[in-house]
N, C-alpha and C positions, 0 to 999 in steps of 0.2 A: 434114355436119360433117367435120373433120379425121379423118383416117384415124387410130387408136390411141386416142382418147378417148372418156371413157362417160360416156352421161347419168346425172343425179340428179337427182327430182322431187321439190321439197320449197317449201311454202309457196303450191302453186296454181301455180307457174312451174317450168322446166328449167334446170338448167345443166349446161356440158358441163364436163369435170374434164381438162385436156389433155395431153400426153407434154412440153410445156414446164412445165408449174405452174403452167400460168393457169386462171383459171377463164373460160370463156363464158357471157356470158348473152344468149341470141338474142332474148329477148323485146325488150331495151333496147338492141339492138347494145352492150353494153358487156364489155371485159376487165377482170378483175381479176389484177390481181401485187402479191404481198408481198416483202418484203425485200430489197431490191436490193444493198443497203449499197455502194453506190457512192465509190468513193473508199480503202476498206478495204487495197487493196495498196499504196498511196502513203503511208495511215498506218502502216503496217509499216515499209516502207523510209524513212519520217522517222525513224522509232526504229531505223534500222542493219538490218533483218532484211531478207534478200536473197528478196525475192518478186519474180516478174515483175510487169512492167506491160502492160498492155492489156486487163485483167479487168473492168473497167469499160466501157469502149468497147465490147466483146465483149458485156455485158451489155445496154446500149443500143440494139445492134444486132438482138439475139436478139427484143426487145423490139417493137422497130419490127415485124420481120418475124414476129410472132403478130398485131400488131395490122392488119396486111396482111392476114396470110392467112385472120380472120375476116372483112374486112370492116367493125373495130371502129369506130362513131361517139363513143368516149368510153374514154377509161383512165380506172382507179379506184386508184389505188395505198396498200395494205394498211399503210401506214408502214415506216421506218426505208429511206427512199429512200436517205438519206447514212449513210456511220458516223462518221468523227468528222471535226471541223472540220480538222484536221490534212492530210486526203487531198481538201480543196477544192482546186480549181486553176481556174483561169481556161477553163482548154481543157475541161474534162470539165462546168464550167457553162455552155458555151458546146455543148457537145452534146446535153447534157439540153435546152437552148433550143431547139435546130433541133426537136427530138425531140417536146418537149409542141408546139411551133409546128403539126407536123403533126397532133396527136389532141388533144382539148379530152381534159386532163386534170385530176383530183382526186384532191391527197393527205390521207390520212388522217393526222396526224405521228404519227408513232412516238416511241419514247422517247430511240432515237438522234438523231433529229430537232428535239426539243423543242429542246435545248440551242444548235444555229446555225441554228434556222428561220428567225430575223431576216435575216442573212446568206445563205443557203442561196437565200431564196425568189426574194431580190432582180434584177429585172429577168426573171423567170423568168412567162411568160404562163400561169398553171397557180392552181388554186385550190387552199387549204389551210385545214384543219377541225381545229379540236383536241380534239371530241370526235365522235363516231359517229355516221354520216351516214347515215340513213333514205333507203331509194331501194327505193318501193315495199314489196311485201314482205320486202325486205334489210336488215341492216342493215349497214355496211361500217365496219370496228374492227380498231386493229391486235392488243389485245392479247384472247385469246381467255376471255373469264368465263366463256362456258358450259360451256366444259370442266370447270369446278368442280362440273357440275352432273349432274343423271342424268334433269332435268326433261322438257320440251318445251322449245318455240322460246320466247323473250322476247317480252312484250307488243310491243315496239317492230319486229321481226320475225326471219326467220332469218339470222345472222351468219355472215361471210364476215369472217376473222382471219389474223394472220400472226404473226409474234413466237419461234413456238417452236421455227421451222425442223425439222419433223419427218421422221421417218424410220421406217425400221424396220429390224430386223436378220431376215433369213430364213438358216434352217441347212438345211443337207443329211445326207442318210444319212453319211455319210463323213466327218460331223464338218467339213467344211468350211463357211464364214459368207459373207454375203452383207448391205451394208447401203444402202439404197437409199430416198432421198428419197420423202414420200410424204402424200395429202390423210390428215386425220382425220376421220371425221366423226360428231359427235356429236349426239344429239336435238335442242338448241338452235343446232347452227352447224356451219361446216365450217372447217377450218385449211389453210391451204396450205402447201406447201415454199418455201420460201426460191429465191428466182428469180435471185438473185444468181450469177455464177459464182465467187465465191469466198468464199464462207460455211462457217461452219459446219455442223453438225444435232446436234438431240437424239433420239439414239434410244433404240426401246424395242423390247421381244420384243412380235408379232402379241397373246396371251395378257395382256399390259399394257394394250397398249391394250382389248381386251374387256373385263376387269375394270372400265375407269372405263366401261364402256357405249359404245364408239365402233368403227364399223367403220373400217378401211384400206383404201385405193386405192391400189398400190403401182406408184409412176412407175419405168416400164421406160426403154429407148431411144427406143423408137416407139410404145409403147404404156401406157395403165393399164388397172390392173386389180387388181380387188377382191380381199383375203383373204378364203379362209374365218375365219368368229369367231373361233376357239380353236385357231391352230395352239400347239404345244407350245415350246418352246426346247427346242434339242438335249442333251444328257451329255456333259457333257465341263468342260474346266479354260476 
């Protein structure tokens, strides 16, 4: 497997959790990415706000080349491929074409999605599901339920979700903070970060997330890696 990524066994099968925010799953050659929001800086600068462009292509790219470096026979994509109908353009669906062209892909719609799937999906060689798509013991869902929960895995099996772009804040002795993209993973499912390169996240202190029952996998540069349960948040303003 890629160098910086840790396994997680869960449901009788592995996956590997990777310094991009994919998830692997080598039993089924397949990648999973959530949240692309492609299109997202074009929606900006329609509305006047001076963002660069190439955020999307950038993201395409990064894309292609996880699905290279595992080997992947199959993308699985976590919903909210597009953000708003505004940041469509003819060029950027003509790259997502070349893109699914080369990986048989499957999106899950998200809720960004719902609204221009009609449009969105058009001429695009790629399948789309509008609700949660059983694939084996997985189940593949943008918006994460079992988060709500403190259960086990759902009948239907363990989920693999996107939606909430998570993160985490880590503090230093020194009062200094640190906030870095990162999986969740909770007894019914696991949550990805936002694959996007220009997204949001919602973060939260290590100590948050243990309370709802979920360990962190904290996406480094090159590597992840796991919190301890109960790191503290620092004193300070």
């Amino acid at each position: 497997m890629s160098a910086g990524a840790v396994a997680l066994d869960v449901a009788g099968t592995q996956l590997w959790l990777r310094p991009d925010g994919t998830v692997w799953w080598p039993d089924q050659a397949t990648l999973f990415a959530a949240d692309l929001h492609l299109g997202k800086g074009a929606a900006f600068r329609a509305q006047g706000q001076p963002v660069p462009a190439g955020r999307s292509a950038e993201t395409l790219a990064h894309l292609d080349a996880a699905a290279q470096a595992c080997g992947a026979a199959r993308l699985v994509l976590l919903g909210d491929l597009w953000h708003h109908a505004s940041g469509l353009s003819d060029e950027l669906h003509h790259q997502l074409a070349e893109l699914v062209a080369r990986w048989p892909t499957t999106l899950v719609l998200g809720n960004h999605d719902l609204p221009l799937a009609k449009r969105a999906l058009k001429g695009l060689p790629m399948a789309a599901v509008t609700a949660p798509l059983a694939l084996g013991p997985l189940l593949a869902q943008h918006e994460p339920d079992f988060a709500e929960r403190h259960g086990t895995a759902t009948r239907a099996g363990f989920g693999l979700a996107g939606h909430l772009h998570p993160a985490v804040h880590l503090g230093g002795r020194g009062g200094d903070r640190l906030r870095r993209p990162c999986f969740v993973h909770y007894a019914g499912g696991l949550v990805l970060p936002a694959f996007g390169r220009w997204t949001g996240a919602w973060a939260q202190w290590p100590r948050d997330y243990a309370a709802a029952g979920a360990r962190v996998a904290v996406v480094g540069e090159a590597q992840v890696q796991w919190l301890p349960s109960a790191l503290p948040a620092p004193r300070g303003p």
